[in-house]
N, C-alpha and C positions, 0 to 999 in steps of 0.2 A: 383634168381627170385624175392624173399622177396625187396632184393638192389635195382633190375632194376622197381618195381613197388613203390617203396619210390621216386625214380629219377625221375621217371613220376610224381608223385604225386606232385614233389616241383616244378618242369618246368611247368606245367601244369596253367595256366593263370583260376585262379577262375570264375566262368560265373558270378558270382551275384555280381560284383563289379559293373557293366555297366546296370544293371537287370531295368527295369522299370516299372510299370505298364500294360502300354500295351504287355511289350514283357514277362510279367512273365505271362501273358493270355490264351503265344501258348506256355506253359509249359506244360507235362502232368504232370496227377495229380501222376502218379510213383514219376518222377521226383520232382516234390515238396516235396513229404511224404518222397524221400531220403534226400532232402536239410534242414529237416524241423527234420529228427531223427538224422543227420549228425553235428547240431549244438544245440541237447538235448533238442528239440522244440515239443510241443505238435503238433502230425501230422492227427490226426483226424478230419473229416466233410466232408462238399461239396468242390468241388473244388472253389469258389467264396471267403469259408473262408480261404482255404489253399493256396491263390494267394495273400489275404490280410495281412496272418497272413508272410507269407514270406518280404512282401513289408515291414511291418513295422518292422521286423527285420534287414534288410537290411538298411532301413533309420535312422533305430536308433542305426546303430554299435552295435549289440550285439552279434556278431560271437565271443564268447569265446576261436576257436583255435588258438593256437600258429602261426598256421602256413598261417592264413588269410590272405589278403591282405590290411590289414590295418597300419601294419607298410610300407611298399612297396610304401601305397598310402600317406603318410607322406613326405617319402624321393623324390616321384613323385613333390609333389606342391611344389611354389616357394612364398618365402617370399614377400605379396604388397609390401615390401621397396624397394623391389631388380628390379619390374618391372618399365619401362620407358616409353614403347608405349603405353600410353593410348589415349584414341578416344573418343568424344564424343558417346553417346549410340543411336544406330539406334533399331530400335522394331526387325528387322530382323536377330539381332544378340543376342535377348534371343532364348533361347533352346526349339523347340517346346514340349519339355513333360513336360515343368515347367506348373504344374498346379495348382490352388490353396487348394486342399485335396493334394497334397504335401505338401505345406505351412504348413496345418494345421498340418499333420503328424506330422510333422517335431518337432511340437511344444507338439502336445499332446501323441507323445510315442517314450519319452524319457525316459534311465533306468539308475540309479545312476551303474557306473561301479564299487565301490567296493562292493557294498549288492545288484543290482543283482532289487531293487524296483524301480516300476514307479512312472516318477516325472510326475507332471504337469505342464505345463504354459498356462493355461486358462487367466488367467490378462494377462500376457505380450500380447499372441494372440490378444483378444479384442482387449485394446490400440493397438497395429500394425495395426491392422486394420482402426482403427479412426483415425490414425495418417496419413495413407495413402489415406483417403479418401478425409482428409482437406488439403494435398497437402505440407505437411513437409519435404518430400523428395525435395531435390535440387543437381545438378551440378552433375548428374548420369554420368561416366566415365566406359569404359569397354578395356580390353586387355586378345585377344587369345594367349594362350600359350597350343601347343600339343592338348593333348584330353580334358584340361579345359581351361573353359575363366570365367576369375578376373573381378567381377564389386566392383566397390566401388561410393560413391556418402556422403554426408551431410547432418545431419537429425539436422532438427531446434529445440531447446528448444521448451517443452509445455507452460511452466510459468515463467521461469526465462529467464533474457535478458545474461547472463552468466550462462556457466557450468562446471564443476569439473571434471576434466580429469582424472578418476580412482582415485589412490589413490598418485598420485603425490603431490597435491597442487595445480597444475595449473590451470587455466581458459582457456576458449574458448564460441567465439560467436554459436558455435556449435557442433554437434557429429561427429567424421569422422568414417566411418564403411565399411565394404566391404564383398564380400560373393565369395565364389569359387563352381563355376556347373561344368556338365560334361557337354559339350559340344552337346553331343547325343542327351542325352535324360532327361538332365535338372535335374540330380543327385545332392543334397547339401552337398557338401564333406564339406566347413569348413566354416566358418562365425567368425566375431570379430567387437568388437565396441569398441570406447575406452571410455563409460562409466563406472559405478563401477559394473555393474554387465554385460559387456561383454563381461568379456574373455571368458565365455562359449559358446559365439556366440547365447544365447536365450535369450536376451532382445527385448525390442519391436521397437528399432528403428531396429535392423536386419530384425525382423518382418516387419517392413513398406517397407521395401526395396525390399524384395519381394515379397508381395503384390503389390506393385509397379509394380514390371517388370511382373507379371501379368496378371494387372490391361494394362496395355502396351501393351504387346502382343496380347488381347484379344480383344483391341479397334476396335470398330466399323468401324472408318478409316482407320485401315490396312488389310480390309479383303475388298474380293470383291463385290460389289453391287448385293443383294438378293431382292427378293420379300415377305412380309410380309405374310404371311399367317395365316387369321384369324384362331384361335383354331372351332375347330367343335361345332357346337351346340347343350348341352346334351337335351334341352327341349325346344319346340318354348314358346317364350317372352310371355303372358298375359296381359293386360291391370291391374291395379289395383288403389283404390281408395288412398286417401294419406291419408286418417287415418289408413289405415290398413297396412301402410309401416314403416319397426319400420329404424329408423335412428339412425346410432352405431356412437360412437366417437372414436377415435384415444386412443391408449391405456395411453397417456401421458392428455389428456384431459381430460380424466375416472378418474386419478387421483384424488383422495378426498384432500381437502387443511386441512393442520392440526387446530383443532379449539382452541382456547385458554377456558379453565376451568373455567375460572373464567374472563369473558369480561369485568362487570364492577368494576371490583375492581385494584388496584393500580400495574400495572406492575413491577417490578427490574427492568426489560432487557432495552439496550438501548433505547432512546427514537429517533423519526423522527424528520426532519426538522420540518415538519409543526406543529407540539405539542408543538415546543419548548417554544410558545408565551404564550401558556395558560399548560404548564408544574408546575410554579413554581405559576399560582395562582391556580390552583387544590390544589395542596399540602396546600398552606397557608388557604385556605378556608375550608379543613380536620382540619386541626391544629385549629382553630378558633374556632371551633363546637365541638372538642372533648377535645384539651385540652389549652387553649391561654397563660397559663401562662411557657411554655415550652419555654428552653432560643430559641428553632431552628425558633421558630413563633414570639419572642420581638426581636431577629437580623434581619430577612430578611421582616419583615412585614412594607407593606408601604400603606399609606394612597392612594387613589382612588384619582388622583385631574388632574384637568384637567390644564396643562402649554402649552395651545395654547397663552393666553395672551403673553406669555414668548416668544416663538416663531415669533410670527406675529411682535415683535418688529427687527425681518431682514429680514422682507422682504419691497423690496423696492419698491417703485413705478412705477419704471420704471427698462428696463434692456438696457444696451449698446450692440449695435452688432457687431460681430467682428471684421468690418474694421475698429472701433474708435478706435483709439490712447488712451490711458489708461494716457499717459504721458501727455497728453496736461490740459493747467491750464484749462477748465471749468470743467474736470474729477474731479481733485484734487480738485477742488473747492468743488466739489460734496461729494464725498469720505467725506472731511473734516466734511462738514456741515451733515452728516449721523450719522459720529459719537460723535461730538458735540449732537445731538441730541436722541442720545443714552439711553434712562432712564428705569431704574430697579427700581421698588418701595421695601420698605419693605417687604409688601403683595405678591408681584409677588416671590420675594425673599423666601420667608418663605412658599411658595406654592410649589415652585421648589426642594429647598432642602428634603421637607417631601413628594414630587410623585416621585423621583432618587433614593428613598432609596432601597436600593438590588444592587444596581450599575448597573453590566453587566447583570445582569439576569431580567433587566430594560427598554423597550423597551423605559418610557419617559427619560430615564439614556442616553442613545445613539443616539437620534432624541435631545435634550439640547447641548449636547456636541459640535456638530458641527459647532457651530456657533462660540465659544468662542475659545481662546487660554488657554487650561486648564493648571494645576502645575507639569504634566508628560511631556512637552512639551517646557514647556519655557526653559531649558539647553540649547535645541535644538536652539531657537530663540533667545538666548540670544549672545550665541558663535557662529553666522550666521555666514559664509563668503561669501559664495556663491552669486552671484548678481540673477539668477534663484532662485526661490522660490515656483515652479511647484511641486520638490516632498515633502517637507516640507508640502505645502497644500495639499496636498491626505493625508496624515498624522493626521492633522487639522481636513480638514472635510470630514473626516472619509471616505474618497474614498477608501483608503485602510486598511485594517486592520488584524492584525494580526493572523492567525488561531489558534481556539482553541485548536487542537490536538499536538501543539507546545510542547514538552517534560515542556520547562520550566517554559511554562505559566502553563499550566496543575499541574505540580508540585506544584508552588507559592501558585494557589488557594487551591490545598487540603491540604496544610499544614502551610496556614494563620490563621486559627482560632486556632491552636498548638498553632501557636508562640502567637499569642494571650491571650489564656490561658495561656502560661507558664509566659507573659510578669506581667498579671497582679497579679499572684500569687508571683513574683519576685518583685514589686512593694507594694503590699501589707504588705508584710515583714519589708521592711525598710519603709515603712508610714504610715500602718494599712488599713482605711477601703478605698476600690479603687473601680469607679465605671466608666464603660469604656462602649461608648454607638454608636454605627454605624449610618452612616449620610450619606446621599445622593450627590446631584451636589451643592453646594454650591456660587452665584454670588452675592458677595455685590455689592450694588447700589453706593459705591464708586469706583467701576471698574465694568464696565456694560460688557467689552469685555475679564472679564476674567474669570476663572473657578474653583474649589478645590474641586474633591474629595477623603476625605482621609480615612484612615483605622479605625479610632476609634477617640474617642473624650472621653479626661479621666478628671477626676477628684477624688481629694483628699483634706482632710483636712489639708494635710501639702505642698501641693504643688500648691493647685490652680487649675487653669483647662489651659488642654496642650493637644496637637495633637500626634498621635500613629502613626511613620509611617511602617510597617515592609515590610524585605527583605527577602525574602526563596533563596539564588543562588542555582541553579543548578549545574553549572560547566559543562564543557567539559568533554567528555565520552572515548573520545580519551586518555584522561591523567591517570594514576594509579589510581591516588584516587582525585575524583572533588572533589569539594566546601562542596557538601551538605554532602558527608562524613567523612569531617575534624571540628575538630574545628574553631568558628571566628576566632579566634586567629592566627591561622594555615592557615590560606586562607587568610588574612591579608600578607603575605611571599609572595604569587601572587602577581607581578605588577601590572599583568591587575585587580585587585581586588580593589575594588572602596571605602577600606577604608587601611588606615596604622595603624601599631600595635607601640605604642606610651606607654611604661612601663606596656607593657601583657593590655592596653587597648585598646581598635578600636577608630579611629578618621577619620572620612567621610572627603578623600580627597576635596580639594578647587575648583579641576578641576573638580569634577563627577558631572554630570549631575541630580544623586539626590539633591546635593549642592543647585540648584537653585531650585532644587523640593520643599525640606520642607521651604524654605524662602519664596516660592511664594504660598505654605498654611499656613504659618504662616501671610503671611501679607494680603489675603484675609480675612482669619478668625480673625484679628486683636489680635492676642496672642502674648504670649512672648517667650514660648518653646515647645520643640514638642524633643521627646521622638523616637530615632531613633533605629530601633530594628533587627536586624543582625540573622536570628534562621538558622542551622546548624540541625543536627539529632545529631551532637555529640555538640551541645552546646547553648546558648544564649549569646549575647551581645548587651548592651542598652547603647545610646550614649545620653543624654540630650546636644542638638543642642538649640542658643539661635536666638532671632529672630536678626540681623542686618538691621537694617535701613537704613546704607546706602547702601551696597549690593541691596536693596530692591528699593531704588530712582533710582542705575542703572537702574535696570532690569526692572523696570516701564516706562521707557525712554523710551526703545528699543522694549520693548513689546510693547507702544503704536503706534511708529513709523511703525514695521512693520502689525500691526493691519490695521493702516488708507492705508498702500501702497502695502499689498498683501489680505489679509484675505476680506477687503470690497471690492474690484475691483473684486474677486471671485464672492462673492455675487451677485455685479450686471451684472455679464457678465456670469459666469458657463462655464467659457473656460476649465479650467482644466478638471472638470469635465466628461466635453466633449472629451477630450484628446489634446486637443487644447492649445498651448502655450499662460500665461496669458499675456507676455508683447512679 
């Protein structure tokens, strides 16, 4: 007897594998309180709790006997690799008991199966849900097998344009994920994503997917056309005055904005575009009034002057319009006689250099520049080949320019006044007293069309007075160890590195485009040497570079050549500019 009711017992097809909501409703409550002491469940209250408390048992695999149907229902499903017939997804082919307090179940009463404690997924939830409402789901596929049917579908990255496929290494433009119902009554037997928290099938792109189906299911256009029926009226309307009507905001608009503690005194935190202008005289004008002999206020402080005189000498009279020929002799004629007529006085000179001083954090520094062929550029103009001269001049006049957030730019400036300091305390040494002084846009009125500004401007008793120029590399981040973490010396061994190591000394290759740097601020400033300075985190190297003359007649040749035949034809027409071809 014992035998024949064991055999029943194993043959015997579990009812709450297929169980759903609606049909655990026409359960009686005997029946439940057996199903509910049958698997060591607390079986007391209204039948309502003891319908709900079975459900979420049931949804959350916590039948602890042996003899359940959960291994059964294992060896039932078939692996997504294994199926082939997929179909695009029709709404008609989600399960009608998939509802979304299943969804939710699903997620908020889970129980860790070796201690037996509730987990939660309240985050993953949310997100699933925002992720399904914004429409991250794509390319929903479905295939019936038996008593289940396999959706799977593509859930898009939130933030990133690439994803991390578990714990492979690999990428993908997206998540591939997929979820197994019953067929019935819209049961979530198993679910998987191949993010890194997947495999348990409770992340939130599982979550979006079905919410999804839904979301799908539930749509307005696949149900049949109803009539609205206004809700009942608890109390007829009144007329009322508008003062006496109070008007609520939206709970996101109630929100209070954080205040700053302190409005007007001196922020850390990043600064705005728009502050950037009047950023750096706030600060000098503090400096001024509380302490002006501070080296931060004698380096960046610059005299109030106004170089419109300086300016107004390019603009020209008249302007060509596009359909003139640039090439024809009364142009050049033109051109010529513009810059023949070219003149920089001492005065305009010595006004210019002392309102550029701070350089880039110079608004008269960057509105000067434009005009001229500065000593960062002539490399460029000098080793020309190209017959276009279109992006050379965006270059020039400042059409394009470099962004600040540049690693290496960013680098060079915070750690120029280092190399600085270390330079002149290294110079000190071998000459004694060293006094090394910051200087603005510098244009002698013997070259009206060209420009120098350099890093420092030194003088000694045993050397005279010479030009500072320093280089901070960065190096490539790609390689083991860049630039700025070697010694000069050691980065010197790089090719691409723009000096040679010459008996453990640096020597500024012939070809590098600083080469014509410091010659073409040495022969503006009319000096003899300049002081070429190499700084490393693991090191200094200083190169006294002398000035060459005739290097200098070159490159005055060709500097002027292309001044009169690209930089003034700019001037008077603004093709480039414009985005317009200048010849």
């Amino acid at each position: 007897m014992l035998s024949e009711d064991l055999q029943e017992s194993e043959t015997e097809e579990p009812p709450d594998l297929h169980s759903s909501l609606p049909e655990l409703k026409l359960w009686k409550v005997t029946k439940l309180q057996e199903w509910l002491e049958k698997h060591k469940l607390k079986k007391s209250g209204l039948k309502e709790i003891l319908v709900n408390r079975v459900y979420r048992a049931m949804s959350g695999y916590m039948d602890s006997d042996p003899d359940s149907s959960d291994e059964s229902l294992g060896e039932d499903l078939i692996p997504v690799h294994e199926i082939s017939n997929w179909k695009t997804l029709d709404f008609s082919d989600i399960p009608n008991g998939l509802a979304s307090k299943d969804v939710d179940g699903y997620f908020l009463y889970q129980k860790n199966p070796t201690t037996g404690a509730r987990l939660h997924f309240d985050r993953q939830m949310k997100k699933a849900k925002r992720l399904c409402n914004e429409g991250f789901i794509r390319d929903i596929l479905y295939s019936d097998l038996s008593d289940f049917c396999y959706i799977k579908s593509k859930c898009l990255p939130s933030m990133k344009q690439s994803v991390s496929i578990g714990t492979s290494g690999m990428t993908a433009k997206f998540y591939s994920l997929n979820v197994c119902l019953g067929r019935k009554f819209g049961n979530i037997f198993n679910a998987r994503c191949n993010c890194k928290a997947g495999g348990a099938g409770l992340c939130a792109h599982v979550g979006a997917l079905l919410y999804t189906l839904v979301k799908t299911k539930d749509s307005c256009t696949s149900s049949e056309c109803t009539w609205d029926r206004p809700r009942p009226l608890q109390r007829k309307p009144s007329p009322a005055r508008v003062c006496d009507i109070t008007f609520t905001k939206t709970e996101k608009e109630t929100q209070t904005k954080k205040v700053r503690p302190y409005p007007g005194i001196y922020q850390a935190g990043p600064i705005k575009e728009i502050q950037n202008e009047t950023f750096l005289d706030d600060i000098l004008k503090g400096l001024e009034n509380a302490y002006p002999q501070c080296v931060l206020y004698q380096t960046l402080r610059f005299e109030n002057a106004n170089i419109d005189p300086f300016l107004e000498l390019f603009y020209p009279d008249y302007m060509f319009c596009d359909f003139v020929s640039l090439t024809h002799d009364t142009c050049v004629k033109d051109f010529t006689h513009f810059f023949d007529n070219l003149k920089v006085t001492d005065a305009i000179s010595q006004t210019l250099e002392e309102g550029t001083r701070g350089q880039s954090v110079n608004t008269n520094w960057i509105k000067a520049r434009k005009n001229l062929i500065t000593a960062s550029v002539m490399g460029e103009v000098y080793k020309r080949k190209k017959l276009v001269p279109d992006n050379l001049l965006k270059k020039i006049c400042g059409y394009v320019t470099v962004p600040d957030r540049v690693k290496s730019i960013k680098y060079g400036r915070k750690y120029e006044s280092v190399a600085v300091s270390q330079y002149i305390q290294k110079h000190t040494n071998e000459c004694g007293n060293t006094t090394v002084e910051s200087r603005g846009l510098l244009v002698n009125p013997k070259y009206p069309f060209l420009g120098a500004s350099i890093d420092s401007l030194v003088t000694c008793n045993k050397c005279g007075v010479g030009l500072v120029e320093v280089k901070c590399p960065y190096g490539s981040d790609s390689k083991k160890e860049p630039w700025r973490n070697k010694t000069p010396v050691e980065c010197a061994k790089d090719t691409n590195f723009c000096c040679n190591e010459v008996d453990g000394q640096l020597e500024l290759k012939d070809t590098s485009n600083y080469r014509y740097q410091v010659q073409g601020q040495l022969g503006v400033y009319e000096l003899n040497w300049v002081d070429f300075v190499i700084w490393t985190k693991k090191g200094i190297s200083v190169e006294r570079i002398n000035f060459d003359e005739s290097t200098w007649n070159s490159m005055l040749q060709k500097l002027k050549e292309f001044y009169i035949g690209c930089v003034i034809p700019e001037i008077f027409t603004r093709r480039v500019e414009r985005g317009k071809p200048l010849y």
